[in-house]
KEKE-952410 format. One record per residue (C-alpha): residue number from 1; residue in one letter; x, y, z. Coordinates in pm, 1 decimal, always signed. Layout:
% KEKE-952410
NUM;A;X;Y;Z
...
END
This chain:
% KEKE-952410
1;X;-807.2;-1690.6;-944.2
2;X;-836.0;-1654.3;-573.1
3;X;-517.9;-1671.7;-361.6
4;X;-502.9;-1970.0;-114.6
5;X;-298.3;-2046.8;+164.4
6;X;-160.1;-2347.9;-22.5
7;X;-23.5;-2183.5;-327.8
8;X;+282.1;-2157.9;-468.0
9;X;+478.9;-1839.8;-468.5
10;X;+456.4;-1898.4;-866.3
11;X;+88.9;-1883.4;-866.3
12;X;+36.4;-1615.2;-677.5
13;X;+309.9;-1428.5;-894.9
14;X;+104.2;-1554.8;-1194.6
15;X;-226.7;-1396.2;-1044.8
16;X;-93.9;-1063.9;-938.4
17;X;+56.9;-1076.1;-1293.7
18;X;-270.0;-1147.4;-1481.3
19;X;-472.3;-907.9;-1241.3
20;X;-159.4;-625.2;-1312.4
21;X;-287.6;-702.2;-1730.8
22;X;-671.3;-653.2;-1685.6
23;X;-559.0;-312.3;-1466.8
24;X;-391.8;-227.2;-1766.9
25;X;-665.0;-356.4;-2030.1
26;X;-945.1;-202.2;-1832.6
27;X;-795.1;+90.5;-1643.9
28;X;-560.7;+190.9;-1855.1
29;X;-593.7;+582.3;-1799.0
30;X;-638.9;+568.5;-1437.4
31;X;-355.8;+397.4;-1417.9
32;X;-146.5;+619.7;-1615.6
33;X;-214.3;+967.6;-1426.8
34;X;-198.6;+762.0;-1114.7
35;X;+179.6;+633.1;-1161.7
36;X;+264.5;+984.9;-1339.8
37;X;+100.2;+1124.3;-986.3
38;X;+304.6;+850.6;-754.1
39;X;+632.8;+939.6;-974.7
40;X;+561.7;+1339.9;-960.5
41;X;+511.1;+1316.9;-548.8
42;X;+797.9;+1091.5;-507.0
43;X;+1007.2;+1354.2;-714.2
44;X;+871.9;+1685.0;-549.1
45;X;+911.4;+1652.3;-228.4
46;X;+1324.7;+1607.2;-146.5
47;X;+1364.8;+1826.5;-472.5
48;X;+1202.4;+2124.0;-258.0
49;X;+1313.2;+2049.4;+102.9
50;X;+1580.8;+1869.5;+308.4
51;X;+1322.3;+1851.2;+622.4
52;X;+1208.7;+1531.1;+658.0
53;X;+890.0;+1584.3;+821.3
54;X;+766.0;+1856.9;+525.1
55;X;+892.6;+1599.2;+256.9
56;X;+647.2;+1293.1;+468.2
57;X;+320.4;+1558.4;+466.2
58;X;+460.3;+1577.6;+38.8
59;X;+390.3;+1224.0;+53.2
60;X;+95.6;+1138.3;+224.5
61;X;-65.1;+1436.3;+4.7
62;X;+57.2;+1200.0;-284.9
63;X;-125.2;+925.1;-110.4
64;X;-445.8;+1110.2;-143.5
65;X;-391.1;+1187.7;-467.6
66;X;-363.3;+811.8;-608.1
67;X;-702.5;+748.8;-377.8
68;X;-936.8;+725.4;-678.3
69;X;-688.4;+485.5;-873.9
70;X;-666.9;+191.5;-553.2
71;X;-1063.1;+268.6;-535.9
72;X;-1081.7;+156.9;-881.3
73;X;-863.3;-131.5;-862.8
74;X;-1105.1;-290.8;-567.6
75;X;-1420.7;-251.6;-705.6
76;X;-1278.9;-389.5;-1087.0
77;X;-1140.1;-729.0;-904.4
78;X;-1424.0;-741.0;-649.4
79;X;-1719.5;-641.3;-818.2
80;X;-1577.4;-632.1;-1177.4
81;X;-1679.5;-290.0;-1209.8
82;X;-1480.1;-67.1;-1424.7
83;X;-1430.8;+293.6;-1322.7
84;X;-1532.6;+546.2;-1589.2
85;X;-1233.6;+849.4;-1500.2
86;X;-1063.1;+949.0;-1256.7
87;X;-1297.2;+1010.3;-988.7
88;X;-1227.7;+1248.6;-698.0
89;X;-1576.7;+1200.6;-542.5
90;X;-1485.1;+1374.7;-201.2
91;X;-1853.8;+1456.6;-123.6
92;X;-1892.4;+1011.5;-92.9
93;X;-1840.7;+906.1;+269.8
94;X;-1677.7;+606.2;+56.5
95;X;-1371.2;+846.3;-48.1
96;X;-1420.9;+1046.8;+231.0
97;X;-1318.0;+687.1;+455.0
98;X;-1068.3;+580.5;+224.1
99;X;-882.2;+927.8;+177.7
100;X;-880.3;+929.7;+581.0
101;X;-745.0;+542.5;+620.3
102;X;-476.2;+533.6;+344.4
103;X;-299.1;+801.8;+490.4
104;X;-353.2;+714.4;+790.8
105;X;-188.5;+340.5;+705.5
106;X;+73.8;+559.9;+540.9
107;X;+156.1;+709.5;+822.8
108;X;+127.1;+377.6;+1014.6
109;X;+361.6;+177.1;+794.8
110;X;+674.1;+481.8;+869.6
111;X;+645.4;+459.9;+1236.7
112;X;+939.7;+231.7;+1246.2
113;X;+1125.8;+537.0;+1045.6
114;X;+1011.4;+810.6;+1260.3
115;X;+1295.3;+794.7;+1492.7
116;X;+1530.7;+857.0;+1224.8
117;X;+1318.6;+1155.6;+1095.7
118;X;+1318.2;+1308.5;+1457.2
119;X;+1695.3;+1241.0;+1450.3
120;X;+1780.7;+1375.5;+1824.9
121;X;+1463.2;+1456.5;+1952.4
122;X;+1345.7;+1074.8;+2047.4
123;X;+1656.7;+934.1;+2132.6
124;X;+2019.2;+1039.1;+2230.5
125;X;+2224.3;+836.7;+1982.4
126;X;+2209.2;+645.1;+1641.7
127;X;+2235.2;+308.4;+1842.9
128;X;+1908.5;+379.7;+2011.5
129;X;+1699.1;+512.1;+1727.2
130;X;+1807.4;+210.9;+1583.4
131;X;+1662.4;+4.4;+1854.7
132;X;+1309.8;+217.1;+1837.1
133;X;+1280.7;+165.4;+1508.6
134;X;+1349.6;-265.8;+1570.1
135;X;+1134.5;-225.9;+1852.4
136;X;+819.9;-65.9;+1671.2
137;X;+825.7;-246.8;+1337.2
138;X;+657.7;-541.6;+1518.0
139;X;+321.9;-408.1;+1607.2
140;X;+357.0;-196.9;+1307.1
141;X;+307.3;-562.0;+1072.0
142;X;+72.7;-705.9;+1326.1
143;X;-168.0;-409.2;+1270.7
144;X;-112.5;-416.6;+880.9
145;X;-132.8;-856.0;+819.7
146;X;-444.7;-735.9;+1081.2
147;X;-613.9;-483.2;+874.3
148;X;-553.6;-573.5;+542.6
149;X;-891.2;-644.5;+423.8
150;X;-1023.6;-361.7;+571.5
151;X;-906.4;-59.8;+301.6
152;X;-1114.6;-309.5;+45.5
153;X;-1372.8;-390.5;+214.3
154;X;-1450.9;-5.9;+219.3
155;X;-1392.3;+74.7;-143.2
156;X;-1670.7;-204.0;-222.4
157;X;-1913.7;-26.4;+29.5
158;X;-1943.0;-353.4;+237.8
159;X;-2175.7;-313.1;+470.9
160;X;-1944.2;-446.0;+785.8
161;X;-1668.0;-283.8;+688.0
162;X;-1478.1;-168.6;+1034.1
163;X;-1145.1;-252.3;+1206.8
164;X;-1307.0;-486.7;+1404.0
165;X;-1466.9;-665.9;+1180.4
166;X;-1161.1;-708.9;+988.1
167;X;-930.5;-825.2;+1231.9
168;X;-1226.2;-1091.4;+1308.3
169;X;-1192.0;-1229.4;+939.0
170;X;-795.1;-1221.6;+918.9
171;X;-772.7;-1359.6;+1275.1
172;X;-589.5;-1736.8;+1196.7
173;X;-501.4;-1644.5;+848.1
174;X;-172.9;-1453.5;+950.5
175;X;+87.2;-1700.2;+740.8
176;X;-142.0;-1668.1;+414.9
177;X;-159.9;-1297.6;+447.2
178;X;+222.9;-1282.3;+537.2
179;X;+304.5;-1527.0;+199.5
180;X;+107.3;-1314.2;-18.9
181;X;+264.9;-1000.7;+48.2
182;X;+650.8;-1145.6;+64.6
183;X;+590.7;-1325.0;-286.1
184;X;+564.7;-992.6;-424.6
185;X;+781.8;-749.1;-231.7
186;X;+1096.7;-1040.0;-215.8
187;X;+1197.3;-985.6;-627.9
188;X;+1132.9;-585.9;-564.1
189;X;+1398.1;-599.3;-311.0
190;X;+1599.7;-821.9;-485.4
191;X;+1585.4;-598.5;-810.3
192;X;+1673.4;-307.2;-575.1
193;X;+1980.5;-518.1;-465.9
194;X;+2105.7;-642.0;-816.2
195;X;+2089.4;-315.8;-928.9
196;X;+2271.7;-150.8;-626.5
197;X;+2590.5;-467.0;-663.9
198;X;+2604.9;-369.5;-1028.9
199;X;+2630.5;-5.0;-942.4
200;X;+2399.0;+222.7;-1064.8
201;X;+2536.6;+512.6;-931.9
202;X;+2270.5;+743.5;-1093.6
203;X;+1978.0;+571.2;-936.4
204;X;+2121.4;+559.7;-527.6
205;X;+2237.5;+890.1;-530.0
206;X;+2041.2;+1148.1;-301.5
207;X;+1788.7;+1377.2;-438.1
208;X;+1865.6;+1245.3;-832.3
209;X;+1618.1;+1302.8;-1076.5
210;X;+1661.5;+912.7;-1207.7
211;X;+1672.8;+818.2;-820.8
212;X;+1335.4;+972.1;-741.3
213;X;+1184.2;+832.0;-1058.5
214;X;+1329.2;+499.7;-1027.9
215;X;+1178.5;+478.8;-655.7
216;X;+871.6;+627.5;-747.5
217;X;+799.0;+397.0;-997.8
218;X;+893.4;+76.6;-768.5
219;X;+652.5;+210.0;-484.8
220;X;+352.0;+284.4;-755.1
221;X;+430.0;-114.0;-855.6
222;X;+451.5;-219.0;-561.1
223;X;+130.4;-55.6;-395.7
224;X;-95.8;-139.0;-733.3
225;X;+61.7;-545.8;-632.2
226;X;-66.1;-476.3;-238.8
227;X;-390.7;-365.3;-345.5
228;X;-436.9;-699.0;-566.1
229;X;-357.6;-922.4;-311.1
230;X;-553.2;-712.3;-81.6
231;X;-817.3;-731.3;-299.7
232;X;-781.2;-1113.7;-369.2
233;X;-766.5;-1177.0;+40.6
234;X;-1072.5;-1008.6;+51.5
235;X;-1271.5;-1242.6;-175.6
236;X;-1085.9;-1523.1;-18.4
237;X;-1092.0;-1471.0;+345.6
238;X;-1404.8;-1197.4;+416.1
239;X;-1687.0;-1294.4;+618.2
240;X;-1737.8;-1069.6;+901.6
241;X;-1714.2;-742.0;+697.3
242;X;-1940.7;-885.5;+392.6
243;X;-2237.8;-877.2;+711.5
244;X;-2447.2;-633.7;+802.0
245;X;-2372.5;-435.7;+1146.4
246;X;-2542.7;-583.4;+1467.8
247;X;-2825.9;-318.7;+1575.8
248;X;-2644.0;-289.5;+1875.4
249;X;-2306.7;-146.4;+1687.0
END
């Protein structure tokens, strides 16, 4: 089922939901070293260091690692192609790109944060890092509603696959993109809330083993959702990036 700019927030729940099943069904053990991965990365890196910027590199290693697994989840919903393993195939220009680009939108997406990391160093009070941080979460989403297609449209080999390219497909399709992603990260949050209002002191508090399990099971959730609806914009919405390269390109 194909996610269009007209559906309800139920449907595309229900689509994500079914897609989540046939992850399970069909990549079952990819998906199980790849949360145990997400949960063990989340976990390491404040249970080793308090610096902020060694506990980020932690993380974006931990992006790499789960590489293989979003891989697999493209070409399954794209090309209905079922990965056999978990496949590190670093010697494929294919991982080679899509190692290099997930971190890299890993490191795009905590720009906005990066203030607060350098606490001191980028601006002279709280106040103002607060203000960098408003200030640079804007371009930050217009790059990633921009780009979305684009981590896809590499895992399936398409043969225009390039930042270009992509922004030429999502260009008028910003309020579908937008929807898809809010219908599933709006009941995370609110989970997140409930379960801060009730209290569960174990979960909030710093460093906590059931804190950095709890959060590093959300974020594998909610990144195996992204990729769907990534996935499922890309057979909607994909035209440029499907084509072959001009010559002159």
């Amino acid at each position: 089922m194909a996610i269009t700019a007209s559906l309800s927030a139920r449907t595309i729940l229900r689509t994500v939901w079914d897609d989540l099943g046939e992850l399970w069904v069909r990549l079952r053990s990819q998906s199980i070293i790849a949360f145990a991965s997400a949960v063990f990365f989340t976990f390491i890196g404040p249970a080793i260091t308090d610096n902020s910027i060694l506990a980020e590199v932690i993380a974006l290693i931990g992006t790499a690692v789960v590489v293989p697994f979003e891989i697999a989840i493209y070409r399954l919903l794209i090309l209905g192609e079922a990965a056999s393993g978990y496949r590190f195939d670093i010697s494929t220009v294919r991982f080679q790109r899509m190692v290099g680009w997930s971190v890299g939108f890993c490191v795009l997406s905590n720009i906005p944060f990066y203030p607060f990391y350098l606490s001191g160093a980028l601006a002279p009070s709280e106040g103002a890092e607060i203000i960098i941080g408003i200030v640079l979460f804007a371009p930050v989403v217009f790059a990633t509603v921009r780009l979305t297609i684009f981590l896809p449209s590499i895992a399936v080999d398409a043969p225009g696959a390039s930042i270009r390219n992509a922004f030429a497909d999502t260009s008028g399709h910003a309020w579908l993109i937008v929807k898809a992603y809010l219908t599933i990260l709006v009941p995370v949050i609110l989970i997140v809330i409930s379960m801060s209002l009730l209290a569960v002191d174990d979960i909030f508090d710093k460093g906590s083993l059931a804190g950095n399990a709890f959060f590093g099971a959300v974020g594998f959730l909610l990144s195996t959702c992204f990729a769907i609806v990534s996935a499922r914009l890309f057979m909607k919405i994909a035209d440029r990036v499907k084509s072959a390269p001009e010559a002159s390109e």
